[in-house]
C-alpha positions in Angstrom: -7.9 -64.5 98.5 -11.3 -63.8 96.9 -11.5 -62.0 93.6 -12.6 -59.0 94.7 -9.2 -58.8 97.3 -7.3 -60.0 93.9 -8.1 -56.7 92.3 -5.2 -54.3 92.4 -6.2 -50.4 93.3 -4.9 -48.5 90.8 -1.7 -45.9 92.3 -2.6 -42.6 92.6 0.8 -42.1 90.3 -1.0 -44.3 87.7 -4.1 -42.5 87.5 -2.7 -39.2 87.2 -0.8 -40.9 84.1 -4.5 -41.8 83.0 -5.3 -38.7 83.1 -2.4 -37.3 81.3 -2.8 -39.2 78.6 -6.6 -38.2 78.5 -5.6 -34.4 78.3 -2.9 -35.0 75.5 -5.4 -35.9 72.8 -7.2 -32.3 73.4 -3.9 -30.6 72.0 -3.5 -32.9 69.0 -7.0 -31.8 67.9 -6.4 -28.6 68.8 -3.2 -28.4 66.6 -5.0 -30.2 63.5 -8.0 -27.3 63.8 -5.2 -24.7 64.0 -3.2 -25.9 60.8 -6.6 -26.4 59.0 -7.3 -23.2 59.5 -4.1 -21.7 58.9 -4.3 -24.0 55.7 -7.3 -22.3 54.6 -6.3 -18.8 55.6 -3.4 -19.0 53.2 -5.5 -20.8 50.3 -8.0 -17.9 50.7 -5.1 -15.4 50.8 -3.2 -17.6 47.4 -6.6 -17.2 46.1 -7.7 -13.3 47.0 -3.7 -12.7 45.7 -4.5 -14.4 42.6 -8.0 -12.4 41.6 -6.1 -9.6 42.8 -3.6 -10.4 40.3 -6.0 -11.4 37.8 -7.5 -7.7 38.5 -4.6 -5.9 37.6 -3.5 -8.1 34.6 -7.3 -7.6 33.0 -6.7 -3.9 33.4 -3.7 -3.7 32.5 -4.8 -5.3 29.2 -7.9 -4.0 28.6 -5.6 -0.3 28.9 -3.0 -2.1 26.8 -6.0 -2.7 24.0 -7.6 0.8 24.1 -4.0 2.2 23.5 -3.4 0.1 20.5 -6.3 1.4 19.1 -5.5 4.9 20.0 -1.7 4.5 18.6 -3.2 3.4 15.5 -6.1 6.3 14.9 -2.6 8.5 16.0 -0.8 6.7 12.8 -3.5 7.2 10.7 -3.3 10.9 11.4 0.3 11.3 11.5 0.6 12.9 15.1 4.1 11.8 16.2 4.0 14.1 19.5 0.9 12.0 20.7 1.8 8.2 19.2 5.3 9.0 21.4 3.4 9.7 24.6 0.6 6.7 23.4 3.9 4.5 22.6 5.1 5.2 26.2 1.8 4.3 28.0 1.4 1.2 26.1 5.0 0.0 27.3 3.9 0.6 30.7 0.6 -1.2 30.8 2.0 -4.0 28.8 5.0 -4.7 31.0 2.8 -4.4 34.1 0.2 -6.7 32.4 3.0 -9.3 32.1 4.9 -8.6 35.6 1.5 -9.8 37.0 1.4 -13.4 35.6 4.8 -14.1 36.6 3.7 -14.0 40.8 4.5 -17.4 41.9 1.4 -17.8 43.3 0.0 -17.7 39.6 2.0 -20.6 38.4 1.4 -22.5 41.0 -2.5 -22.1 40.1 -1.4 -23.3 36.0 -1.5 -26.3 37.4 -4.8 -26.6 39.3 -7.4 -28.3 36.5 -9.4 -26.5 34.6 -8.3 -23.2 36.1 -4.8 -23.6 35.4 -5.4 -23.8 31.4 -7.1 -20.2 31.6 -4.5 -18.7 33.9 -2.2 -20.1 30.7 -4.4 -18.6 28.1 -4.1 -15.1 30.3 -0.9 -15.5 30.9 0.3 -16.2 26.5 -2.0 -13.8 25.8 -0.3 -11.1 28.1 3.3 -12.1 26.9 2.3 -12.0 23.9 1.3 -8.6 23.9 4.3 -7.0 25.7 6.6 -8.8 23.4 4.8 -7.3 20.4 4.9 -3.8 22.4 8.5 -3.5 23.5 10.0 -5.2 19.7 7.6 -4.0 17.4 5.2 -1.4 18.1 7.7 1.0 20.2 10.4 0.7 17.9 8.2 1.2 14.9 6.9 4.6 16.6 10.4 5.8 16.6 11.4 5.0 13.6 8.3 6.8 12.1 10.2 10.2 14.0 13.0 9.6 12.2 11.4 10.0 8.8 9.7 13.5 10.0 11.2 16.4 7.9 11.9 18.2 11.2 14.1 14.9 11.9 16.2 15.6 9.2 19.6 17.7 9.2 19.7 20.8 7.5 21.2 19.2 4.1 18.7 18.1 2.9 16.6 15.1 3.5 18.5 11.6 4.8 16.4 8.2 3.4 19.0 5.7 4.6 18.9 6.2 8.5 14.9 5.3 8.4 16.3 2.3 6.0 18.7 1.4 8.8 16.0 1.3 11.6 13.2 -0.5 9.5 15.4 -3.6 8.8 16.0 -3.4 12.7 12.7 -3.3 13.4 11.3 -5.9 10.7 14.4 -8.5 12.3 12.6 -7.6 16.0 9.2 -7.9 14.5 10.0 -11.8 12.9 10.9 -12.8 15.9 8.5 -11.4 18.6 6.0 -12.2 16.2 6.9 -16.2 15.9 7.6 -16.4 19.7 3.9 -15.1 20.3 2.9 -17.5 17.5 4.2 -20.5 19.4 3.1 -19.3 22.7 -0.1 -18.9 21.6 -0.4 -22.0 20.1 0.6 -23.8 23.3 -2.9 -23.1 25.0 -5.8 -25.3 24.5 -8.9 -23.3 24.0 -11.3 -26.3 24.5 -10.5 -25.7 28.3 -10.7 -22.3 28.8 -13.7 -19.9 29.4 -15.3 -17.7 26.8 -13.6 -14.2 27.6 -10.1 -15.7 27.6 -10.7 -18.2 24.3 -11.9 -14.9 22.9 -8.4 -13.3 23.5 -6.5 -16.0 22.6 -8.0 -16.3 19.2 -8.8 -12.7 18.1 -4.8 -12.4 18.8 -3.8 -15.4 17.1 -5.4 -14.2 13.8 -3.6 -10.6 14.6 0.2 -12.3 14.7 -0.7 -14.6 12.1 -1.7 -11.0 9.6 0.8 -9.6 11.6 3.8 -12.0 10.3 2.3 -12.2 6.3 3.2 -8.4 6.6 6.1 -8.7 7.7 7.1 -11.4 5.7 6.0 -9.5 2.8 7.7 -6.1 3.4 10.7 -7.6 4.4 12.5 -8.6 1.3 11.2 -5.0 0.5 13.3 -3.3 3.0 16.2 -5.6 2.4 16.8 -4.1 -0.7 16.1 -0.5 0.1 19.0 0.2 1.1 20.7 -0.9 -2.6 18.0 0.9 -4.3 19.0 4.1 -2.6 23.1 3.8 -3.3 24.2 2.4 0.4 26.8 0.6 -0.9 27.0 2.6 -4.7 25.0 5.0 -6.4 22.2 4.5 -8.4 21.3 6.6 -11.4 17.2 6.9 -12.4 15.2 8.3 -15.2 12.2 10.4 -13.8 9.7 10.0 -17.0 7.4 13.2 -17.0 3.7 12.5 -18.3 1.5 14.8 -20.0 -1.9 14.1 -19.7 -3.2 16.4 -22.2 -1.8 14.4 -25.0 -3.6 10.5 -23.7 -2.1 7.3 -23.4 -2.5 4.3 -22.3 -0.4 4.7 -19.0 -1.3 8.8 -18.6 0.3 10.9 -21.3 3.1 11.7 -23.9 6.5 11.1 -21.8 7.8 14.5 -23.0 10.4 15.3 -20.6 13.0 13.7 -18.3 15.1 14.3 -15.8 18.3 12.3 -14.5 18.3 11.6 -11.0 21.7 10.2 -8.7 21.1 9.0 -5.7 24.1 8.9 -3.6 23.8 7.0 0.4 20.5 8.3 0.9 21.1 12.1 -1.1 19.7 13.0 -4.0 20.6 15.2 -7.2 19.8 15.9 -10.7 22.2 14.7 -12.7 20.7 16.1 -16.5 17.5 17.2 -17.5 16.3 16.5 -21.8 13.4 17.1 -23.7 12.3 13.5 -25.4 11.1 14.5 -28.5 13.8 17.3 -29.0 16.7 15.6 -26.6 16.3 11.9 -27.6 16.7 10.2 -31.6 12.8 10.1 -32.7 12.4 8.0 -35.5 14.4 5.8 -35.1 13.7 2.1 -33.4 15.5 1.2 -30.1 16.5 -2.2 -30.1 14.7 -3.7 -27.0 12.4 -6.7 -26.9 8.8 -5.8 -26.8 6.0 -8.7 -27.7 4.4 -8.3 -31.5 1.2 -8.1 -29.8 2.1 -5.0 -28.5 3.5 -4.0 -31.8 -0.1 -5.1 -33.5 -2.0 -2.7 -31.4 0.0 0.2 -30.9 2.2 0.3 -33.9 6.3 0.7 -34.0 5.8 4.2 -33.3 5.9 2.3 -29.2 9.6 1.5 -30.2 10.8 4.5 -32.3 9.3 8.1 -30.5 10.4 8.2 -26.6 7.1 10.0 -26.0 4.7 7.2 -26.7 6.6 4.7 -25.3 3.8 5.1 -22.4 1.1 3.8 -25.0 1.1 0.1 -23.9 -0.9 -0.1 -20.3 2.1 -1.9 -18.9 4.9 0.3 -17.4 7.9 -2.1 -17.6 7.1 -2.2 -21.5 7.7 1.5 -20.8 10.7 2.3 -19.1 12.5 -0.3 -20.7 11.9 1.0 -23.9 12.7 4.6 -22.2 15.7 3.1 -20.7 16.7 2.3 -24.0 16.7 5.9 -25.9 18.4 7.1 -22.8 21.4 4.6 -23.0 21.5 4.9 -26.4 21.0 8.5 -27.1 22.9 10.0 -23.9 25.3 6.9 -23.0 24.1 6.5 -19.4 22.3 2.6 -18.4 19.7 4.1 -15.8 19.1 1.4 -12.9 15.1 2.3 -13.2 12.7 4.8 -14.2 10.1 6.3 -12.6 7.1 8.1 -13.8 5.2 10.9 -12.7 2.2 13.0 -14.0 0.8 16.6 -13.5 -2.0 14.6 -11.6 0.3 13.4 -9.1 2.2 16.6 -8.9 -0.9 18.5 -8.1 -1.2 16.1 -5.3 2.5 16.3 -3.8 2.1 20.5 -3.9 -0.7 19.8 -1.2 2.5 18.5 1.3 5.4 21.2 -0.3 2.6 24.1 -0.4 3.2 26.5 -3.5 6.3 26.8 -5.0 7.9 29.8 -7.0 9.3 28.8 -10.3 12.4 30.7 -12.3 9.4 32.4 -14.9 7.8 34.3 -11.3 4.7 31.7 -11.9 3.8 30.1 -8.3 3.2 26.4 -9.0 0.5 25.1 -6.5 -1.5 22.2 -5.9 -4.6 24.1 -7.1 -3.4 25.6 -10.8 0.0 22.5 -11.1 -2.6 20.5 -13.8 -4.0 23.5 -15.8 -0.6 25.5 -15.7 1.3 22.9 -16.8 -0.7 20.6 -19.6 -2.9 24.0 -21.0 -2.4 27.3 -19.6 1.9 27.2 -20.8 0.5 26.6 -24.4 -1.6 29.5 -24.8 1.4 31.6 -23.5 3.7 29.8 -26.0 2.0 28.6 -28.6 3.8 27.9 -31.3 5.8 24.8 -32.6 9.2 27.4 -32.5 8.7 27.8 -28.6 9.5 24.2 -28.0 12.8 25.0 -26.3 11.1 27.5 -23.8 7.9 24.8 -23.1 10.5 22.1 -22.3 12.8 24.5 -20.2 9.5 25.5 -18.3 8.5 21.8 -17.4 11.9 20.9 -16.9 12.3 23.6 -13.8 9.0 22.9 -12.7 10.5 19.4 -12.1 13.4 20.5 -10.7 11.8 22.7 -8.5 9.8 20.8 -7.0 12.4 17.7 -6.7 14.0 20.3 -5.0 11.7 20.5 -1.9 11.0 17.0 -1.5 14.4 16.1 -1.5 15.4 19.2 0.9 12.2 17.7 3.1 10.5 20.6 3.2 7.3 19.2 3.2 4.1 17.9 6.0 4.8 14.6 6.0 1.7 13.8 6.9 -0.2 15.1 3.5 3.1 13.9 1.1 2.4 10.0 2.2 -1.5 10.7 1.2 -0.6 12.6 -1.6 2.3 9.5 -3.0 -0.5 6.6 -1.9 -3.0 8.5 -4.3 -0.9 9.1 -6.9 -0.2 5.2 -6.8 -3.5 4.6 -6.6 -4.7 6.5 -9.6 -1.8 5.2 -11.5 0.1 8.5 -11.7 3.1 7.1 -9.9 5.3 4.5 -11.7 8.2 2.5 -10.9 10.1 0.4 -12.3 14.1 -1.4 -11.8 16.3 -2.8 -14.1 17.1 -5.1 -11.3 14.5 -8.6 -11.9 15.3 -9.3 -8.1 14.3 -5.7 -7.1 11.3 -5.6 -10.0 9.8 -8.4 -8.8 9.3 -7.5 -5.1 6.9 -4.6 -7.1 5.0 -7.4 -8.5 1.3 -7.0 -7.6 1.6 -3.6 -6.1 -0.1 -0.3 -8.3 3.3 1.1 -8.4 4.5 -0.9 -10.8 1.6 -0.2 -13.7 1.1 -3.5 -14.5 -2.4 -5.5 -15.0 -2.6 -8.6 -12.9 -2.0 -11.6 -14.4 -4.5 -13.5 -13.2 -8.4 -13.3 -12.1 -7.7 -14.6 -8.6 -7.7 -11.9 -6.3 -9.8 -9.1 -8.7 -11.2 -9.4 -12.1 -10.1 -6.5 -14.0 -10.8 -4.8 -17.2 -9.2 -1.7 -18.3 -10.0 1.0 -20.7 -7.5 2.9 -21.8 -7.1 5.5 -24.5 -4.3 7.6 -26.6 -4.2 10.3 -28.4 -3.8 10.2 -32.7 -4.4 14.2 -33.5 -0.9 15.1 -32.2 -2.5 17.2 -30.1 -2.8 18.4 -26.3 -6.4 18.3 -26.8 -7.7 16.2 -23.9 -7.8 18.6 -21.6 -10.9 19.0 -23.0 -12.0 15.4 -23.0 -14.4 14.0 -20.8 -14.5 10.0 -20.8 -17.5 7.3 -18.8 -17.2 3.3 -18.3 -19.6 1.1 -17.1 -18.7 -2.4 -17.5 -21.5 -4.9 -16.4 -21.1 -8.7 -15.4 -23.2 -11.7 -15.1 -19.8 -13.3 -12.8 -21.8 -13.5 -9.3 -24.7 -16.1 -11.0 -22.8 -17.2 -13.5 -19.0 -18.1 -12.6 -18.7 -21.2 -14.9 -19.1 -19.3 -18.5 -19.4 -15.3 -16.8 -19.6 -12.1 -19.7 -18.2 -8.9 -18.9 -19.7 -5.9 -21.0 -18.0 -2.5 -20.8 -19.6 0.5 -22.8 -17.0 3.8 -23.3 -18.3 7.1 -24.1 -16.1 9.9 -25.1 -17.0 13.8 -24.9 -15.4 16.6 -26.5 -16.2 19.3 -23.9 -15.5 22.1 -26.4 -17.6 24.4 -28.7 -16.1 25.5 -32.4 -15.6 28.5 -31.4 -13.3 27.7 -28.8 -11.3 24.9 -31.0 -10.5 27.6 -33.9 -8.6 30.1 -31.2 -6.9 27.2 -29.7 -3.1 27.4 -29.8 -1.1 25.5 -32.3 0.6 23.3 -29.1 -3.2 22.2 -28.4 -5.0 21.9 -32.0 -4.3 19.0 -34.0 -1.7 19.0 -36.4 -3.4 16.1 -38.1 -6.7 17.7 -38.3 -6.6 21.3 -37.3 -9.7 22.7 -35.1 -12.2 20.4 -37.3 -11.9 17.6 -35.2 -9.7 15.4 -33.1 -9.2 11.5 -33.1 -8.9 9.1 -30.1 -8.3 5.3 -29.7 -9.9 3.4 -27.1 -8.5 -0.2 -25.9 -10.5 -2.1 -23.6 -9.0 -4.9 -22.0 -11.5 -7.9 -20.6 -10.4 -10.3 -18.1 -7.4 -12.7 -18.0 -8.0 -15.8 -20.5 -11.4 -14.5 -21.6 -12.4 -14.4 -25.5 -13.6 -11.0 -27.5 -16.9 -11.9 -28.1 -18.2 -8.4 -29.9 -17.1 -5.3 -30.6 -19.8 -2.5 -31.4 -19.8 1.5 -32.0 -23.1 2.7 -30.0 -22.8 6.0 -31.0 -20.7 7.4 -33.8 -20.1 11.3 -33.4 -18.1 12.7 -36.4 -16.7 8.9 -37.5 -15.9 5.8 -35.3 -14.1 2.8 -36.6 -13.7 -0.5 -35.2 -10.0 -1.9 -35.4 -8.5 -5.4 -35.2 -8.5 -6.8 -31.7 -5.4 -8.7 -30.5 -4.8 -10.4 -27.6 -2.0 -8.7 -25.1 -0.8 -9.0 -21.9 -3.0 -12.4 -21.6 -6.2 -10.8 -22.5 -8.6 -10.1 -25.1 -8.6 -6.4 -26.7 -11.0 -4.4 -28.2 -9.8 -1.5 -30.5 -11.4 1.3 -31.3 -11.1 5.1 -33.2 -13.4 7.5 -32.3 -13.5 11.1 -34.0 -14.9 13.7 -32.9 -15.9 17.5 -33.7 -16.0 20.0 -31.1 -19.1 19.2 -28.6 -19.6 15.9 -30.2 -20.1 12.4 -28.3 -19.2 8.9 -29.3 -19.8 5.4 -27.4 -18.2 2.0 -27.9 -18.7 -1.3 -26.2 -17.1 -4.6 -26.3 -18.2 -8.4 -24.8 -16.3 -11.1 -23.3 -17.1 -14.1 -22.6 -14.2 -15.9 -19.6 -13.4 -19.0 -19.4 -14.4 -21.2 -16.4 -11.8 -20.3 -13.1 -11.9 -18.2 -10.3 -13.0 -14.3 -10.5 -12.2 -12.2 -7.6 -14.0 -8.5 -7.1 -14.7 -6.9 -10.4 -13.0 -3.7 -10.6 -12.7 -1.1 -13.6 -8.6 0.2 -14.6 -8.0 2.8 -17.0 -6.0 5.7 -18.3 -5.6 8.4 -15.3 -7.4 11.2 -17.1 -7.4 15.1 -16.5 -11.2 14.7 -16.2 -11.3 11.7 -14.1 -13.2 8.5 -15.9 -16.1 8.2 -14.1 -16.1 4.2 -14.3 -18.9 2.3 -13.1 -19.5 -1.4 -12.2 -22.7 -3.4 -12.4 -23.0 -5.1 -9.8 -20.4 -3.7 -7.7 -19.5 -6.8 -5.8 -21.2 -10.2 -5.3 -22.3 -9.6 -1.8 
């Protein structure tokens, strides 16, 4: 058999098989196209879903972060109807902001490099939001209804249900605010695009400001609810100041008025006159420093109405806590202080109010009605009893429509931060726990006890003609500073001038109420106490301009800082100026900024330079 007869012709069965298997390799291709492509059409559709997602979630937040703003301009102008409906949105868009993060898709992406770390950042950032929403911002919006007069039942105004709320809503606060903190923290900003390393920081800084608040105000609200008799009532001493008559903290504390405060309600418990009402002349025994003593004399420890001559308030009301235990046998748990100044200011929110003589107190005549116009109408020394009544229902009266909340409450939180602010509003708790969460604030009438956060000097004066004279006073500052150049061994110079806005004519027909009883019409006498900066020495002391006669008195140091003492006298029309040095001590100054005695004629104080920008 030859080789070619060897060969075996291949079956027709065996070529078909051939061919078989030459036709099952076309599907197997086929199949791997088909899944690639199906592979591709759902990456492309993971991927469209996600920037879809992405979409929404960036609307959603952007809306979230034009609300915020929007809730907050709402705050600032008190309009509850709108922050309710703002409050609302902002729950929407923040929940659906979040909602869109939590698509499986998008956490399957967190973990695709690079990308992932952003969708993280998006996703913290959008959590972090919602949280703060739904535990902080709603509930504050609602608790803010609940201290609206038109909130309140119809006996009178209720503090301890806002009191409730607040410590609910601080608790939420704390904790939405740490769980964003930690969230936030998690994300690693190194990897993430500009936009989204943007967000995660700016928000960051905002729950890190957010939780100092909160960590500040909390202890704050804790004890609220003690301060206003939850658990058992609390007796204070509301301290009325008369401006007319100067001191360092506002005026002559001529009146007061016992307040209870039972869960929440409030009532007058007894009304006195101080000078008429309380033992003057005689010493209370209460610890006061000997500096103090030094400047202002025993006359701080023995007459109730110039207790108020030291520029520190709890010097103040412990002294008039004093008198009152002693002379009406009731320990007040604080005192707080008010002013014609600050009364003027609350009228604005109660609107006018009609008083048992027919006169209308109001916002526009409360000062000149109550610390001049009452003494031309009684004048004399013998209508003491009728002056004091008059102040003492003017008090009542309008303690009566704050505490029945008849009032914008809108215009009354302006009107109590201003009063603060100008030191017309004191406070002040027999409590060292409770005192102490007052320390720093303009509420408590204290001068800071450091340079750290602002540099202050204060100039503060006080009547000596036993008089209701300064009504007509007028009264300048302008304290200058080398600080900004010269922080190692800084001078602060601060020149007063006084001005008796008053012509002879007009001094001889005042009452006797008004006039001197020292010196009649002739002229009237002033000290003036500027305070320099914590730690810093008295280097001068120097009378600028004399008018009738002004004396330079022994300094001291007080209250951990150099003072300059002055006595200026002055005729009708007349002008004096003083000014005093200091030289500080090397440390840290913060902002310079000028205190002083809240005036009827407002101090125009100014600072050179006004800050070291």
């Amino acid at each position: 058999m030859n080789s070619r007869s060897s060969r075996r012709t291949p079956s027709l069965s065996s070529q078909s098989g051939a061919r078989h298997r030459g036709r099952s390799r076309k599907p197997a291709k086929q199949w791997l196209k088909i899944s690639m492509v199906v592979g591709l059409v759902v990456v492309l559709g993971g991927v469209t879903w996600l920037a879809t997602r992405l979409l929404v979630v960036k609307t959603d937040l952007e809306a979230s972060q034009m609300l915020v703003e929007k809730l907050q301009s709402e705050a600032t102008s008190f309009d509850l109807a709108a922050m309710s409906t703002t409050s609302s949105d902002l729950e929407e868009h923040s929940a659906s902001a979040v909602a869109g993060t939590r698509d499986l898709t998008w956490r399957i992406a967190e973990f695709v490099p690079v990308v992932g770390e952003n969708l993280k950042g998006v996703r913290a950032v959008a959590e972090s939001i919602d949280d703060i929403v739904t535990d902080v911002a709603v509930p504050a919006v609602d608790l803010v209804g609940t201290i609206a007069p038109d909130s309140q039942s119809t006996d009178g105004i209720d503090l301890l249900t806002p009191i409730t709320k607040a410590e609910s809503v601080v608790e939420s606060a704390d904790g939405a605010l740490a769980r964003s903190g930690t969230r936030l923290a998690t994300i690693d900003t190194s990897l993430t695009i500009g936009p989204v390393t943007d967000a995660v920081v700016k928000l960051t800084g905002l729950v890190a400001s957010a939780t100092t608040t909160v960590t500040d105000i909390a202890p704050m609200v804790s004890a609220a609810g003690a301060v206003l008799g939850q658990d058992t009532p609390r007796n204070y001493l509301m301290a009325f100041q008369n401006n007319a008559e100067s001191t360092a903290l506002g005026g002559s504390a001529a009146s007061y008025t016992l307040i209870n405060v039972d869960k929440g309600k409030v009532s007058i418990a007894a009304q006195a006159g101080g000078s008429n009402d309380l033992k003057d002349g005689t010493a209370v025994d209460v610890q006061v420093d000997q500096s103090a003593l030094d400047l202002y004399s025993d006359y701080l420890v023995r007459f109730p109405n110039t207790s108020t001559s030291r520029p520190d308030f709890p010097t103040a009301a412990s002294i008039m806590q004093s008198f009152w235990a002693r002379d009406k046998g009731t320990v007040v748990d604080g005192v707080i202080s008010i002013d014609p100044l600050a009364l003027a200011h609350i009228l604005k929110a109660t609107g006018p109010i009609t008083l048992s003589s027919g006169d209308v107190l109001s916002s526009e005549n409360a000062v000149s009605l109550l610390v001049n116009e009452i003494y031309f109408r009684y004048g004399s020394y013998d209508d003491y009893l009728i002056v004091d009544a008059f102040f003492q229902n003017a008090a009542a009266s309008i303690l009566a429509a704050v505490t029945a909340g008849d009032f914008d409450i809108k215009t009354m939180i302006t009107s109590i931060t201003d009063g603060i602010n100008q030191g017309s509003i004191l406070a002040w708790s027999a409590d060292p726990a409770e005192q102490s969460l007052l320390d720093g604030t303009r509420i408590q009438g204290a001068l800071p006890k450091d340079n750290a956060d602002a540099t202050v000097v204060g100039t503060f004066y006080r009547d000596v003609s036993a008089s209701k004279i300064d009504f007509y006073l007028q009264t300048s500052t302008e304290t200058t500073s080398d600080v900004c150049e010269a922080p190692a061994n800084p001078t602060f110079t601060t020149k007063v001038t006084l001005h008796s806005n008053l012509t002879q004519e007009q001094a001889d027909d005042l009452p006797d109420y008004i006039s001197t009883q020292n010196f009649g019409s002739e002229f009237f006498a002033t000290q003036v106490f500027i305070y320099g900066p914590v730690g810093a020495t008295l280097a001068g002391s120097e009378v600028v301009e004399e008018g009738e006669e002004t004396n330079v008195d022994s300094g001291a140091n007080d209250l951990g800082r150099p003072v300059a003492k002055f006595t200026a006298y002055l005729r009708p029309g007349e002008t004096s100026v003083v000014s005093a040095t200091f030289t500080g001590e090397p440390g840290t100054y913060g902002q310079l900024e000028a205190r002083g005695t809240p005036m009827i004629n407002a101090t125009n104080q100014t600072l050179i330079p006004a800050n070291c920008g």
